[in-house]
C-alpha positions as CSV (number, residue, x, y, z in Angstrom):
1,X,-7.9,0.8,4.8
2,X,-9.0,4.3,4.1
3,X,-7.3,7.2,3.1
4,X,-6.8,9.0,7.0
5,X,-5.5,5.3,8.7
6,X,-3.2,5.0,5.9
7,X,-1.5,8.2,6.5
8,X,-1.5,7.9,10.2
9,X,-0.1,4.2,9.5
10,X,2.4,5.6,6.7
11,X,3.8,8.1,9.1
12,X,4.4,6.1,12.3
13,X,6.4,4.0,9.9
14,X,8.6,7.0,8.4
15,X,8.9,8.6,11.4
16,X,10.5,5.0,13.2
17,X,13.0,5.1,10.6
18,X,14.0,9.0,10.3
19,X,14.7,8.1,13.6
20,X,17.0,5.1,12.8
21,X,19.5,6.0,9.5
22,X,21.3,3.5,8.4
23,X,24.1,4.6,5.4
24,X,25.3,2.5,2.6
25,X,25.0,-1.1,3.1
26,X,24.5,-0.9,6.7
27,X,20.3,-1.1,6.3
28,X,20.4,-4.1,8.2
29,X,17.6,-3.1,11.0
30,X,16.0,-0.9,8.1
31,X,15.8,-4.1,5.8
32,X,14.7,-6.4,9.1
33,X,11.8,-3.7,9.1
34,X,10.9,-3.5,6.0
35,X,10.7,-7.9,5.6
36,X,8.8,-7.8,8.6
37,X,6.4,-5.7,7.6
38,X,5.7,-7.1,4.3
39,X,5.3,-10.6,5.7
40,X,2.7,-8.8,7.8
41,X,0.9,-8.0,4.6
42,X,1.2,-11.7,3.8
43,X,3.8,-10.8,1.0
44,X,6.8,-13.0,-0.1
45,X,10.1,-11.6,0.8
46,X,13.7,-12.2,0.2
47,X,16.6,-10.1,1.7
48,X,20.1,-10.0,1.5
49,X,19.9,-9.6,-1.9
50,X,23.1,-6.9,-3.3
51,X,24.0,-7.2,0.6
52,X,21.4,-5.2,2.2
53,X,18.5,-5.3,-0.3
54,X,15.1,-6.3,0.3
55,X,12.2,-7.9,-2.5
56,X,8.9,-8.4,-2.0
57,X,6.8,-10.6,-4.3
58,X,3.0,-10.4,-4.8
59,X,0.6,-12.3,-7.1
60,X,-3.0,-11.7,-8.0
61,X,-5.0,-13.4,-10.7
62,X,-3.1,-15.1,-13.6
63,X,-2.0,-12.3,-15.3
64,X,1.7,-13.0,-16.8
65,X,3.4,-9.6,-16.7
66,X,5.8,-8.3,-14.0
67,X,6.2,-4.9,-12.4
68,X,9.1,-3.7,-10.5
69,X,8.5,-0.8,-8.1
70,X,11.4,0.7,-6.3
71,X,12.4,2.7,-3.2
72,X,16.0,3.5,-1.4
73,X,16.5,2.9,2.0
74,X,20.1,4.2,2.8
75,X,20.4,7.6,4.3
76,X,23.4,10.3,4.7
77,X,26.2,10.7,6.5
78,X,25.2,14.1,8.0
79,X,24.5,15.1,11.7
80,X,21.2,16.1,11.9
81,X,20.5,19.7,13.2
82,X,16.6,19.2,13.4
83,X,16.8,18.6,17.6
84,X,13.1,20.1,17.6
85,X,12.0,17.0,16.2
86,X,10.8,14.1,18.8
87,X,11.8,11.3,15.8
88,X,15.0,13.5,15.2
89,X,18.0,10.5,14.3
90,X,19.1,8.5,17.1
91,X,22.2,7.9,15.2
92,X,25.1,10.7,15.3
93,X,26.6,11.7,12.4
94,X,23.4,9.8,10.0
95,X,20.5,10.7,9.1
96,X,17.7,10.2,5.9
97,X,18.5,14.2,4.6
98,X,17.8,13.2,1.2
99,X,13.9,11.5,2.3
100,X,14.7,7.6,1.7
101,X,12.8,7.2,4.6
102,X,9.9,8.8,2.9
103,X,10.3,6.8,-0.2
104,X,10.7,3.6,1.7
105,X,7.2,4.3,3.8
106,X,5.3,5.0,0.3
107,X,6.7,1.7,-1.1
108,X,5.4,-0.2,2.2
109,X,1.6,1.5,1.6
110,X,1.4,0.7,-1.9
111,X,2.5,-2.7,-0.7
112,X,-0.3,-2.8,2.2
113,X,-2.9,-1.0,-0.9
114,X,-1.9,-4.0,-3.0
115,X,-2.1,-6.9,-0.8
116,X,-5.7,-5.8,0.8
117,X,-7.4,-4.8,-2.8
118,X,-5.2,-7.8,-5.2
119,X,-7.1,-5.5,-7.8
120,X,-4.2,-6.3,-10.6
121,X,-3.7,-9.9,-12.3
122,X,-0.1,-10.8,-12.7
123,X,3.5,-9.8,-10.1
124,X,4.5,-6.8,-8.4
125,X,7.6,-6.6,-7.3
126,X,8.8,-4.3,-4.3
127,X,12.4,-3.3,-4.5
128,X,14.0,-1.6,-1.5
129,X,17.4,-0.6,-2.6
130,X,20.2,-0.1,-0.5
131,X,23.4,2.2,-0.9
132,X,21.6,4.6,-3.2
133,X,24.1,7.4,-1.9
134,X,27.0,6.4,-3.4
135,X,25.5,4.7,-6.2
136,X,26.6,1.0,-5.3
137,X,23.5,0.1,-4.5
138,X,21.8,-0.9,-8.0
139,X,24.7,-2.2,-9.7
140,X,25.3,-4.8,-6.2
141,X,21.5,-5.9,-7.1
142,X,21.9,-6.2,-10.2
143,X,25.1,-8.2,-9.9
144,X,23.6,-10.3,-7.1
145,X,21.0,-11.9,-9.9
146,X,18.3,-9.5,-9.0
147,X,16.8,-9.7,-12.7
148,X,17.2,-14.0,-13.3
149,X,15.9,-14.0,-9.7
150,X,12.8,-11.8,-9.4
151,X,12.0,-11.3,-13.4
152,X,10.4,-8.0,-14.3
153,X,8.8,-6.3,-17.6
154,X,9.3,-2.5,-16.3
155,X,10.5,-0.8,-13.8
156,X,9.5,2.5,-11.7
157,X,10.4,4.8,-8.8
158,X,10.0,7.9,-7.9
159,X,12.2,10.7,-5.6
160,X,10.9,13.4,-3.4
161,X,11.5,17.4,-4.3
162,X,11.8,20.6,-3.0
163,X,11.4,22.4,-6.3
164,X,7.9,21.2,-6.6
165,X,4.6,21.8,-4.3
166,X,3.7,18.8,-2.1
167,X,1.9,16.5,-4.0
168,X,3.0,17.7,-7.8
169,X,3.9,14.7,-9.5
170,X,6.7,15.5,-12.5
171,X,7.8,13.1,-15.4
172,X,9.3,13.6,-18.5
173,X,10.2,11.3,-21.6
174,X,14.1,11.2,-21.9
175,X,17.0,12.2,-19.9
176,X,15.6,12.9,-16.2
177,X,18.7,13.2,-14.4
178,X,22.2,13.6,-15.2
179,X,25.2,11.1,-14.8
180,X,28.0,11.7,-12.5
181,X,31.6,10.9,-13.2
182,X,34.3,12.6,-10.2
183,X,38.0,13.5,-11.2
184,X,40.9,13.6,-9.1
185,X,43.8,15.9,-10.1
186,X,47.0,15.2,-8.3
187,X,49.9,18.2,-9.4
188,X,53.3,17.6,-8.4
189,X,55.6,20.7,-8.0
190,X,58.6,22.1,-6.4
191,X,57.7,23.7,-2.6
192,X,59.7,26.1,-0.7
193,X,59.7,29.2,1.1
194,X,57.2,31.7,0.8
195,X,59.7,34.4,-0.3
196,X,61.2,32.9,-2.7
197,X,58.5,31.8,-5.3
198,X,61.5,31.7,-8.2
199,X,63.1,28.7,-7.4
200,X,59.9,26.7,-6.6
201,X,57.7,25.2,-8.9
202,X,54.2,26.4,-7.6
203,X,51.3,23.3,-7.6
204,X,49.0,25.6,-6.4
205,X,49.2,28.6,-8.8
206,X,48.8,25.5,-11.6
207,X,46.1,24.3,-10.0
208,X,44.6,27.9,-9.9
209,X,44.9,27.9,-13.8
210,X,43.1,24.7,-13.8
211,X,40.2,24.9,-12.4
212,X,39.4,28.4,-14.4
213,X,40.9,26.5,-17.6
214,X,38.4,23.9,-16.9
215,X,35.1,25.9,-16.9
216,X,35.7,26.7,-21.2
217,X,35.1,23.1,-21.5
218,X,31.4,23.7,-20.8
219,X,31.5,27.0,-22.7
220,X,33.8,26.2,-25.6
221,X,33.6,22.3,-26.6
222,X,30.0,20.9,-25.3
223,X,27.0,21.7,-28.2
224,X,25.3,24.4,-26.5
225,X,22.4,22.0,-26.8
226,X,23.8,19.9,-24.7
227,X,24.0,20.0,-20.3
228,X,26.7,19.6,-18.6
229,X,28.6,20.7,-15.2
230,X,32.1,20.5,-14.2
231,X,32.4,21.2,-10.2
232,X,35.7,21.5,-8.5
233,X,34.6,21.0,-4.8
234,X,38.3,19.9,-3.1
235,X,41.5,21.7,-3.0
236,X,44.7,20.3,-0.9
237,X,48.0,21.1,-0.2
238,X,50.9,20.6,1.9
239,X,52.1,24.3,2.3
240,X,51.4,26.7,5.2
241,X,51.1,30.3,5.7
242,X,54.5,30.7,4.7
243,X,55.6,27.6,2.4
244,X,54.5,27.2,-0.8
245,X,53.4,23.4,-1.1
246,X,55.0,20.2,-3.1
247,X,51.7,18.9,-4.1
248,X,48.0,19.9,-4.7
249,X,45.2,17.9,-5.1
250,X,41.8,19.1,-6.4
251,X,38.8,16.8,-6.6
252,X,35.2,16.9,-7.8
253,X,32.7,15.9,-10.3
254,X,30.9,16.1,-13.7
255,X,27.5,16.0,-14.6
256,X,26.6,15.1,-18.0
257,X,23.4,13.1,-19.8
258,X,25.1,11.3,-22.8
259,X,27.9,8.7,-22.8
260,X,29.5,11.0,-25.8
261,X,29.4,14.1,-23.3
262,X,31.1,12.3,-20.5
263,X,33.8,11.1,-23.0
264,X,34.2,14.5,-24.3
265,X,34.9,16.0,-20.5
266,X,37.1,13.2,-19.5
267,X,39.5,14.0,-23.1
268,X,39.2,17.5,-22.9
269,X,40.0,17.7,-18.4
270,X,42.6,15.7,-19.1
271,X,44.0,17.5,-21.8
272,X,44.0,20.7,-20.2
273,X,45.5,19.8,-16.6
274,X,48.6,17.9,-18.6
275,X,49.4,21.0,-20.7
276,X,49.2,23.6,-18.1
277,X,51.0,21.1,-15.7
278,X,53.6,21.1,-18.4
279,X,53.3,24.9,-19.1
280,X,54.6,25.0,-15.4
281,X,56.9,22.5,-15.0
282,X,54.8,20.7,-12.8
283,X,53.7,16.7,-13.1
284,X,50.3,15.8,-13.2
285,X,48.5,12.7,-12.2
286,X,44.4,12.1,-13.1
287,X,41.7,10.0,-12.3
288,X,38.3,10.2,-13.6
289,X,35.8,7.5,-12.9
290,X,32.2,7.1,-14.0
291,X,29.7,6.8,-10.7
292,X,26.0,7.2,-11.6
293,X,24.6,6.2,-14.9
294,X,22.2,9.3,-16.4
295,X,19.0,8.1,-15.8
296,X,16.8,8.1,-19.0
297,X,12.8,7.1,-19.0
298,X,11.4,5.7,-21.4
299,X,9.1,7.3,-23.8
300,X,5.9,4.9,-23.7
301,X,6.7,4.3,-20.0
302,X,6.8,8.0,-18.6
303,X,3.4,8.2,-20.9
304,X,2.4,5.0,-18.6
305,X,3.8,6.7,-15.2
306,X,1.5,10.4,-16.3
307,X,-1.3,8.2,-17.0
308,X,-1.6,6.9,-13.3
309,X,-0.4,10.1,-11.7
310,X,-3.5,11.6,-13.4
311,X,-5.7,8.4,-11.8
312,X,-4.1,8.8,-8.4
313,X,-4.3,12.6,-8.0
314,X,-5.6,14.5,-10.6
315,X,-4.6,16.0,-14.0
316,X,-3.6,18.9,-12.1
317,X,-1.5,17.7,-9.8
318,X,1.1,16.6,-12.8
319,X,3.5,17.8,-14.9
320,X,4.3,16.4,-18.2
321,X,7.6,17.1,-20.3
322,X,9.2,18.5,-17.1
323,X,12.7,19.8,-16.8
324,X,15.4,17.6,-16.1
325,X,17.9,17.6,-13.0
326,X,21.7,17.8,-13.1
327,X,21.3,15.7,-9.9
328,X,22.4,11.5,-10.3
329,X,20.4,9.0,-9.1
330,X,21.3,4.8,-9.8
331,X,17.6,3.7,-10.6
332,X,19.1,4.6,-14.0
333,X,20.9,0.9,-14.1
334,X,17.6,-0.9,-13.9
335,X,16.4,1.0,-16.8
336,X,19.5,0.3,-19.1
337,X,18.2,-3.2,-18.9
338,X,14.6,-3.2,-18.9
339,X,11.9,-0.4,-19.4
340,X,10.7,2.0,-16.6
341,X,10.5,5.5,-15.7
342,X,11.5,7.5,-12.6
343,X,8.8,10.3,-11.5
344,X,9.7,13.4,-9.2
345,X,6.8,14.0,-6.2
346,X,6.6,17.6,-4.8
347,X,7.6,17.6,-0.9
348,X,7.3,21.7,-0.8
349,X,5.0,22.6,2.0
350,X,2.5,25.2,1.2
351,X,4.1,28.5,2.4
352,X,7.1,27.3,3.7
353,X,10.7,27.9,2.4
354,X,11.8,25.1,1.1
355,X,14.7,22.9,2.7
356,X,17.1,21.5,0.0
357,X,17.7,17.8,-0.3
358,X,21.2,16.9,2.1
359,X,20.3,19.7,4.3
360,X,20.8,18.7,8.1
361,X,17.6,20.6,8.8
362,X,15.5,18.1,6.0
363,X,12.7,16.6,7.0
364,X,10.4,14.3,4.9
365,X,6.8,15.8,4.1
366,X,4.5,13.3,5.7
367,X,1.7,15.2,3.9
368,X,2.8,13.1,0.3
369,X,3.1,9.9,1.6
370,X,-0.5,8.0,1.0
371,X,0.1,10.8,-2.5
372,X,3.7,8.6,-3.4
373,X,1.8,5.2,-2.2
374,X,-1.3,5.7,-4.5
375,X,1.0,6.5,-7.2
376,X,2.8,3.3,-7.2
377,X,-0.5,0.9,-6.9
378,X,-1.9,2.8,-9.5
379,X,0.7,2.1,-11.5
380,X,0.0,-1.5,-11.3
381,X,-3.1,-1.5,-12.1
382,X,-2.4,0.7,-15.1
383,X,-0.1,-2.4,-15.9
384,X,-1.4,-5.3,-15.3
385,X,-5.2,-4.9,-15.8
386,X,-7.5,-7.1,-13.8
């Protein structure tokens, strides 16, 4: 198939599902399209597998080594704002803001690129993932027997970004993107009226102190070395214009790339919201929990993942030793069990502004499709040489 068919067949398909999201572990008609079109390509398929996963199994020559590619299919709880769009999301409130549908399409190509050339001796495995978004989705697979039942050497994916021109491909040895742990803070006061703030014990004023308090932890206890991000996004209460509240509850999350960082937030948070809470006579109750694993490529695999960007479009479409992301992402669980590497692809369209990821307005560059699908076949063949 050449290069133009491909794209016209690559698009149709991301374009059907853009058109049908399906969130976290509700890919059911997104999986049912994805088997059938691998059995198309006369490739073995089991689904079901972490609930709403989907592998495909192909095998050329009688080469021993395995290769896992993978690609997300879940897609946001957002209402879509794009109405200009004839493939616009049929689905209120869901739609693929963060280009899973994009990633999903690639993986089908280098699929279809695979199965027509069998130019590779040993097994490529195709790994749609579901529930990326909340970053159950790897861990369920993983906990369903996905590596006893579909055994690989390495593993690679790759995620679509604004930062970088369409078509830029950009890897790095190391920590890629960050981890993400959330916290919930829950103060207990003493409300009452508005007017009379002595007698009350004020939850919110505390909670005012912590979240400043909490932004020395990045500037006073992490190695300046070292990244990190602490994000209060939530605040609740139970007052009113006129009442001061009982209770106030602030959430959010931390992004860090070490499991020694993450410790050192979680010690140091809960140190300071105790001892202010105290400071004010106020209770405190806190939660921290550890979502997304930072994802970390390996060195001799990210050279392995430059190497066939290179092949597939050119030494100057890619970026070695590129800057790492505070965003989470849990490919990073295969990779804590066997080597891989996870590669960013350029979506930015050439003078366009670009649209952020989880923007209701996103829309999937169809120009780096056959780009993200060459990328992944090459990579096979890089690894398991004819």
């Amino acid at each position: 198939m050449d290069r133009d068919t491909l794209r016209e067949q690559l698009t149709e398909w991301r374009r059907y599902l853009h058109a049908h999201p399906e969130s976290a572990f509700e890919e059911v008609n997104t999986a049912a399209f994805v088997a059938d079109r691998l059995r198309e390509m006369g490739i073995e398929v089991e689904t079901g597998i972490g609930r709403t996963g989907v592998v495909g199994t192909l095998r050329a020559g009688n080469g021993r080594g395995a290769v896992g590619l993978r690609a997300d299919m879940d897609c946001n709880c957002i209402q879509e704002l794009a109405d200009e769009l004839p493939y616009r999301s049929q689905i209120p409130g869901r739609m693929h803001a963060c280009g899973h549908d994009g990633h999903t399409a690639a993986l089908l190509g280098a699929a279809k690129i695979l199965s027509e050339s069998r130019d590779f001796s040993g097994t490529v495995r195709f790994v749609f993932q579901p529930a990326e978004e909340p970053g159950y989705g790897a861990k369920a697979m993983i906990a369903d027997g996905f590596f006893e039942r579909f055994p690989v050497d390495e593993m690679y994916g790759l995620h679509n970004m604004p930062q970088y021109p369409a078509g830029i491909f950009a890897v790095r040895a190391g920590g890629i993107m960050a981890g993400e742990d959330n916290f919930t803070i829950r103060i207990k006061g003493k409300g009452g009226h508005a007017s009379a703030p002595d007698v009350v014990r004020d939850p919110l004023v505390t909670a005012a102190e912590i979240i400043c308090a909490l932004q020395t932890i990045v500037a006073r206890n992490v190695a300046p070395a070292d990244t990190a991000v602490i994000s209060c996004t939530e605040l609740e209460t139970d007052g009113a214009h006129n009442a001061i509240p009982s209770h106030v509850v602030i959430r959010g999350d931390t992004r860090s790339f070490t499991p020694e960082v993450s410790k050192l937030i979680e010690e140091r948070m809960r140190a300071v919201c105790t001892h202010i809470c105290q400071m004010n006579g106020a209770s405190c109750e806190f939660t921290y929990t550890h979502e997304f694993s930072p994802t970390f490529n390996w060195k001799e695999n990210a050279a392995y993942a430059a190497r066939a960007a290179k092949a597939a479009a050119g030494a100057d479409k890619v970026v070695e030793d590129c800057s790492p992301l505070m965003v989470s992402e849990d490919f990073g669980c295969f990779i804590q069990e066997v080597p891989g590497c996870f590669v960013f692809l350029g979506n930015r369209r050439e003078g366009e502004e670009p649209v952020p990821l989880h923007n209701s307005r996103f829309n999937y560059n169809d120009d780096i499709l056959v780009a993200g699908a060459e990328f992944f076949a090459e990579l096979v063949r890089e690894r398991l040489p004819k």
